[in-house]
C-alpha positions as CSV (number, residue, x, y, z in Angstrom):
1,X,-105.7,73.9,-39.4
2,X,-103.9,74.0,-42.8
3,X,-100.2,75.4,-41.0
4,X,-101.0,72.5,-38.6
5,X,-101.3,70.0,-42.0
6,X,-98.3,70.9,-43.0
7,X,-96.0,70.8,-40.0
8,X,-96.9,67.6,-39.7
9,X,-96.1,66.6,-43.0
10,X,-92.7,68.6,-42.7
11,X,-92.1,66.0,-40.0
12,X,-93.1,63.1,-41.5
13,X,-90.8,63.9,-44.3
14,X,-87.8,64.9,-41.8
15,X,-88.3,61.7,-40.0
16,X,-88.2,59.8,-43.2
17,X,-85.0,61.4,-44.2
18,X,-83.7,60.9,-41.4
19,X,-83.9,57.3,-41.4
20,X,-83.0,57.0,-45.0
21,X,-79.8,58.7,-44.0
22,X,-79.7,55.9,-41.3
23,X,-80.4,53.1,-43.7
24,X,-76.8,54.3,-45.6
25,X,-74.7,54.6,-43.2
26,X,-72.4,51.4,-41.7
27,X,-74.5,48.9,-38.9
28,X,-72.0,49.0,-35.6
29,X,-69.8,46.4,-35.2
30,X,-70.8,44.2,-32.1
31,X,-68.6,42.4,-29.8
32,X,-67.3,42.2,-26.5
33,X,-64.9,43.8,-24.2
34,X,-62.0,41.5,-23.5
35,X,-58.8,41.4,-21.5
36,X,-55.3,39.3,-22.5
37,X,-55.9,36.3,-19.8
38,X,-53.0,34.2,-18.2
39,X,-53.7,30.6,-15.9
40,X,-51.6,29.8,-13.2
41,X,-51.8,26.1,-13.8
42,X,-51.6,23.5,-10.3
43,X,-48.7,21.5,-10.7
44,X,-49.7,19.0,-8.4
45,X,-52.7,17.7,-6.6
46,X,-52.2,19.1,-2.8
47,X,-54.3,21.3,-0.9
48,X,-54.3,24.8,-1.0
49,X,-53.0,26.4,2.4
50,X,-53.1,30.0,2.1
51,X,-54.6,32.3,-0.7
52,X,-52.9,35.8,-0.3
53,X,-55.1,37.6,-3.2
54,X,-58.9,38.4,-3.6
55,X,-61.0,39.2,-6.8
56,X,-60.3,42.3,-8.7
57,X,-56.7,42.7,-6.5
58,X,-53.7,44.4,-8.5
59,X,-50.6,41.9,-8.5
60,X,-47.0,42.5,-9.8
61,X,-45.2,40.2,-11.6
62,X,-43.3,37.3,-9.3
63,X,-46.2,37.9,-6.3
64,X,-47.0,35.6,-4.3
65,X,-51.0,34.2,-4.7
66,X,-51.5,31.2,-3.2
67,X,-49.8,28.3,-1.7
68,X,-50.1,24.5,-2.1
69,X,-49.3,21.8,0.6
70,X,-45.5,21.0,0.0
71,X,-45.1,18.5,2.3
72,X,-45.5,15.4,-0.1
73,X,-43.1,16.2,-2.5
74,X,-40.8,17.4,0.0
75,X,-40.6,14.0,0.8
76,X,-40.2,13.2,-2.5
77,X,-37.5,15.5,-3.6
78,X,-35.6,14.0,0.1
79,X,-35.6,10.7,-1.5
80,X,-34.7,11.9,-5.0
81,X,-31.7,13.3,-3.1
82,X,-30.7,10.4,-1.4
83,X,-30.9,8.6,-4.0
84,X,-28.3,10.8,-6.1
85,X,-25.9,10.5,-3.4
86,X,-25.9,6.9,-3.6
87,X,-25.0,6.5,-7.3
88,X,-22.5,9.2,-7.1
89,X,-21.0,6.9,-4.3
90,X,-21.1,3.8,-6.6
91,X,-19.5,5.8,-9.5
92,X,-16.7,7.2,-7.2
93,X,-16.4,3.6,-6.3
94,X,-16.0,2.6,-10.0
95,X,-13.9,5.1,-10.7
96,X,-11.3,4.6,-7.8
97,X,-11.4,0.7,-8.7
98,X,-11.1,-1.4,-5.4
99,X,-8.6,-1.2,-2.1
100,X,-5.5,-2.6,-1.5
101,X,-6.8,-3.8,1.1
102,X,-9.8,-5.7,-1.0
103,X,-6.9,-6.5,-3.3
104,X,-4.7,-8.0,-0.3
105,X,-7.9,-10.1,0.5
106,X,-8.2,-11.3,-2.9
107,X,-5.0,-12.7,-3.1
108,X,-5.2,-14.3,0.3
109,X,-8.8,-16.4,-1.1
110,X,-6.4,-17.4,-3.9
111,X,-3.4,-18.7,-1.7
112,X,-6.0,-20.9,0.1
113,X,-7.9,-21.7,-2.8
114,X,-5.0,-22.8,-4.4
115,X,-3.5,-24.6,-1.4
116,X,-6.8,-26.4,-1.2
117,X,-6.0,-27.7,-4.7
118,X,-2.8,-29.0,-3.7
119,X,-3.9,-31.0,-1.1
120,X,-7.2,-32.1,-3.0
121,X,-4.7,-33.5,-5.6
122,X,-2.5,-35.1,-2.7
123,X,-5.4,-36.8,-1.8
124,X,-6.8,-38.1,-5.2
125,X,-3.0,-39.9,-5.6
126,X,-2.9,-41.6,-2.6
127,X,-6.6,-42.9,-3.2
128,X,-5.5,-43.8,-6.3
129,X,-2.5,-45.9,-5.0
130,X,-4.5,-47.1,-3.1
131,X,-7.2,-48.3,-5.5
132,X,-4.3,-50.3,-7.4
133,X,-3.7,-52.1,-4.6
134,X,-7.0,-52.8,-3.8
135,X,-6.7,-51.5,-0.4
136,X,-9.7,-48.8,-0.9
137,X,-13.0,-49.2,-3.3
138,X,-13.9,-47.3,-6.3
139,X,-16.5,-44.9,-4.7
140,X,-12.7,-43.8,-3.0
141,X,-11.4,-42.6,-5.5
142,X,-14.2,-40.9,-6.9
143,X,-15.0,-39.1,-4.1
144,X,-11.6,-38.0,-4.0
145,X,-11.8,-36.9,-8.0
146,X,-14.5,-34.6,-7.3
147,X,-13.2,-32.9,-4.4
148,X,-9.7,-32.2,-6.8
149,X,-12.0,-30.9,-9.5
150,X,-14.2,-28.7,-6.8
151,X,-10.6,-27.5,-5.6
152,X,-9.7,-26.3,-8.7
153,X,-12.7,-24.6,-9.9
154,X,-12.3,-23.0,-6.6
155,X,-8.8,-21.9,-7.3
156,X,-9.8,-20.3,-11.0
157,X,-12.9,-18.4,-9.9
158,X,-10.2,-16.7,-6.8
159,X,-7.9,-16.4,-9.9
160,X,-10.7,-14.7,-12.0
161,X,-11.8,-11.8,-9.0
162,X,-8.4,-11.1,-8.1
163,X,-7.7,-10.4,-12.3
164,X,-10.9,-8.1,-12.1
165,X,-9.8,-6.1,-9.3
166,X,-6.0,-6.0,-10.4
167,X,-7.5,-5.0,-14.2
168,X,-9.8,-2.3,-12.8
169,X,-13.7,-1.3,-13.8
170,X,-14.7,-1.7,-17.8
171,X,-15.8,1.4,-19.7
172,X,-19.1,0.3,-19.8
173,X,-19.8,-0.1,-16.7
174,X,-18.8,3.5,-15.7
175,X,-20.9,4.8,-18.5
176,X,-24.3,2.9,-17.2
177,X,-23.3,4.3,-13.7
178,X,-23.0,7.6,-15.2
179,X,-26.1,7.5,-17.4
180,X,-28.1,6.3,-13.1
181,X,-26.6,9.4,-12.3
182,X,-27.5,11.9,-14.6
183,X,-31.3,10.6,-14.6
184,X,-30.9,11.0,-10.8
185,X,-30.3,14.3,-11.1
186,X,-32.8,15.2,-13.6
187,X,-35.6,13.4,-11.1
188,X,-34.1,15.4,-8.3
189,X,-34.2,18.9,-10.5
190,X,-37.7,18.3,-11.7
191,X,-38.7,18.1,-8.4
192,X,-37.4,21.2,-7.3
193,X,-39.2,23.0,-10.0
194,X,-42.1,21.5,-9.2
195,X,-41.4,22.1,-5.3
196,X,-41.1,25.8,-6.1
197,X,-44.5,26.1,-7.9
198,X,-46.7,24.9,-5.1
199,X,-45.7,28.9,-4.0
200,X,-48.1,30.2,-7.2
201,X,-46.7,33.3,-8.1
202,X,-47.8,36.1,-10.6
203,X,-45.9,35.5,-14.0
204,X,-47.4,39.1,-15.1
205,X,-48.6,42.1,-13.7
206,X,-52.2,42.3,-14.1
207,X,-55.3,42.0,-12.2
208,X,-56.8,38.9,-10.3
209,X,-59.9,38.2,-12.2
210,X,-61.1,34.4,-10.7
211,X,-59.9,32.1,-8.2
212,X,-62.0,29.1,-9.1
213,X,-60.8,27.2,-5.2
214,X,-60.9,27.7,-1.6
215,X,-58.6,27.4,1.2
216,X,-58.7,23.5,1.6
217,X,-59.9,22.3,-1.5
218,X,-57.2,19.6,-3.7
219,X,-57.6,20.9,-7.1
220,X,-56.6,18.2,-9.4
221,X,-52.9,18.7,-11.6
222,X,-53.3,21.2,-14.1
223,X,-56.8,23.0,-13.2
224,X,-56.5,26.6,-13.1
225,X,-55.5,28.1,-10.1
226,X,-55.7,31.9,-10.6
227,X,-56.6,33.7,-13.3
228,X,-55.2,36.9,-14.2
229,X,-56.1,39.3,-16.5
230,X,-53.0,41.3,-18.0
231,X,-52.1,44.3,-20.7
232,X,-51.9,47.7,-20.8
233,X,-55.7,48.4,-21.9
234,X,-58.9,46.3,-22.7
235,X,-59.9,45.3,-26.5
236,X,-62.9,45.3,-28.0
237,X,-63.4,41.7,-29.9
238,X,-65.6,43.1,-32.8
239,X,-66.7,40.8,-35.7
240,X,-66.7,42.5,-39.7
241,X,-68.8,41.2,-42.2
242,X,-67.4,40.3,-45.0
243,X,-68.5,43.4,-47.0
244,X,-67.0,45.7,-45.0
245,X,-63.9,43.6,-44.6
246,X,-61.9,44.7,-47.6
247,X,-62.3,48.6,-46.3
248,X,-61.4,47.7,-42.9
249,X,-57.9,47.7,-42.0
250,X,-55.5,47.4,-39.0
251,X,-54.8,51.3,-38.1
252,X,-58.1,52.3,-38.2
253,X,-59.5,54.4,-35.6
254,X,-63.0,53.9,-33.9
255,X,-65.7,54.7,-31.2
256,X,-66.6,52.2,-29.0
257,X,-69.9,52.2,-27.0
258,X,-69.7,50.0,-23.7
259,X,-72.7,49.1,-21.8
260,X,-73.7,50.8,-18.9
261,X,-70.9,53.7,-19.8
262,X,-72.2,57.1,-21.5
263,X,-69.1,58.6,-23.2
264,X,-67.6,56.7,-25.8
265,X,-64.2,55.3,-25.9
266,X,-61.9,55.6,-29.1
267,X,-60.2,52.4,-30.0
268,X,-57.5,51.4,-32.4
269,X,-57.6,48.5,-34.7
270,X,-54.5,46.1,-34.0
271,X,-55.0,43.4,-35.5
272,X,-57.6,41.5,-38.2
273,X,-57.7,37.8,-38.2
274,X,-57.7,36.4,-42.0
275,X,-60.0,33.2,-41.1
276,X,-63.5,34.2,-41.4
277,X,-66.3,32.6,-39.3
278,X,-70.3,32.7,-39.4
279,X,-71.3,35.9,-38.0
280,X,-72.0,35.2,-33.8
281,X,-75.7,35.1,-33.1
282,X,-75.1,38.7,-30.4
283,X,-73.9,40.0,-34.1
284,X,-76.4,39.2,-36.5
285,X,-78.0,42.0,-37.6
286,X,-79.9,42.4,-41.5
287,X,-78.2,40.9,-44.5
288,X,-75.3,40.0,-42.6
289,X,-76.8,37.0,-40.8
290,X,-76.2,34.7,-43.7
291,X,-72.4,36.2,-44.1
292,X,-68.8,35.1,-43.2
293,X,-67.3,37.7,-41.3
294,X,-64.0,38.7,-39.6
295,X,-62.8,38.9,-36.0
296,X,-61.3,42.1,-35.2
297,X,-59.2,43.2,-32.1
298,X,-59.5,47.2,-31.0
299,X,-57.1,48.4,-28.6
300,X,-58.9,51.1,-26.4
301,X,-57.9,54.1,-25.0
302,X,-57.6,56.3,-21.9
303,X,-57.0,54.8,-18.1
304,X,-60.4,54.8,-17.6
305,X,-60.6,52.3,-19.9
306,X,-58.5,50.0,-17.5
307,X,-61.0,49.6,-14.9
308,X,-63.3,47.9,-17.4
309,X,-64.2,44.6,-16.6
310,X,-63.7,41.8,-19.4
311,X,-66.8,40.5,-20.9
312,X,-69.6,43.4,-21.0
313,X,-71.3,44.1,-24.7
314,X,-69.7,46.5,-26.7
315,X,-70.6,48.6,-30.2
316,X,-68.0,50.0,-32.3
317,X,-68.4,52.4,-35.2
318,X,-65.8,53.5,-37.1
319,X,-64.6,57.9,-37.0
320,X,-65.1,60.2,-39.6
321,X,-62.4,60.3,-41.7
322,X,-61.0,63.8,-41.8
């Protein structure tokens, strides 16, 4: 009975060691395990027509995802176009100045114009001979004054066109022609590029991770197509109390627990972010509930550590220095 006291008490004290050992040594670092993430953005509102990917699918880089209806700004980037080729006509017009044979024409409106005159002025003399003579009244020879002075205002505005076409187009209006034109072209590039991104394509390799739309639906401009989830390994998004932050530094090599996976993986430290934040509530954890602490980024390692999906609850302590 008194052996049986005493292994008892052996084990009582063991156990209490034990967890005094515990109480010294570091609390894990909690966190999450998370993957780089990329958005393939809609650039316009059209349906979607074909989705060539599923969840969890390996894609290269430049694959084809999904596909957006094109017709619309097809039709768009067709009138764009047109619309190009009509000011380069008018600026090719402006450039080459007129015909001869507008030219030829011109002067012809002047010789008539001009031989209008003369005969307008014919006209006003012999009403006003006649006026002095008394042979005609004064509404005459009004009437006759205001079809000279309509004659000649004739003959200086066929004067005036014909001097335009002779002198040839002004600077200025070249450069507003030229100035249509280039924001033609612009219009019509921007709609290429925006033509070629209703074909979603994979700007990185990586893995498909959500497609948040169906076959049919009209996601509206810029919701998130496909998301991708991309790097050469998972990281471990750890948060450091600020005690421990001053001993913890990029370099340093860890153990990481994951949920649900018995071994361990070791991780790197890449990178320590220098703004602290209140400890997460998954984190808290004794005295460092009412503490700023640090996120931390650990790169894992191993391929197995690829298949890992992003978002499970992770532990990480830090290995033994040797």
């Amino acid at each position: 009975m008194h052996a049986k006291n005493n292994l008892v008490r052996l084990s009582a004290f063991a156990l209490l060691l034990s967890g005094c050992q515990r109480h010294h040594e570091p609390a894990p670092l909690l966190g999450t395990l998370e993957w780089d993430r990329i958005a393939a953005p809609a650039e316009a509102s059209e349906p979607i027509t074909k989705i060539l990917v599923k969840q969890g699918d390996e894609v290269k880089a430049g694959q084809l995802l999904l596909t957006l209806d094109p017709r619309r700004t097809q039709a768009q980037l067709d009138a764009a176009q047109a619309n190009e080729q009509r000011l380069q006509a008018a600026l090719d017009e402006l450039r080459h100045g007129a015909r001869i044979e507008t030219i030829d024409a011109a002067r012809a409106t002047l010789a008539r114009a001009r031989t209008t005159a003369a005969n307008a002025k014919l006209t006003r003399d012999r009403a006003a001979a006649l006026r002095k003579r008394g042979l005609n009244s004064q509404a005459d020879l009004d009437n006759a004054n205001t079809a000279l002075h309509q004659a000649r205002a004739d003959a200086r505005a066929a004067e005036a066109n014909l001097a335009e076409l002779l002198h040839g187009t002004r600077p200025e209006q070249i450069a507003q022609a030229e100035a249509a034109l280039a924001q033609a072209r612009d219009n019509v590039a921007q709609l290429k590029i925006t033509l070629s991104r209703l074909s979603v394509r994979a700007q990185r390799a990586g893995r498909v991770d959500a497609l948040p739309f169906k076959r049919g639906d009209q996601p509206p401009v810029g919701a998130s197509l496909v998301s991708l989830l991309v790097g050469d390994a998972p990281y471990a998004r750890v948060y450091v109390p600020e005690s421990r932050r001053a001993s913890t530094h990029a370099g340093e090599r860890f153990n990481v627990h994951v949920d649900g996976v018995a071994k361990p993986f070791t991780a790197t430290a890449v990178r320590i972010y220098s703004e602290a934040t209140f400890t997460p509530y998954y984190a808290l954890h004794g005295e460092d509930a009412s503490r700023l602490s640090y996120r931390a980024e650990l790169v894992l390692d191993g391929a197995a550590a690829r298949k890992l999906p992003a978002g499970i609850p992770c532990q990480a302590t830090p290995l033994a220095k040797r």
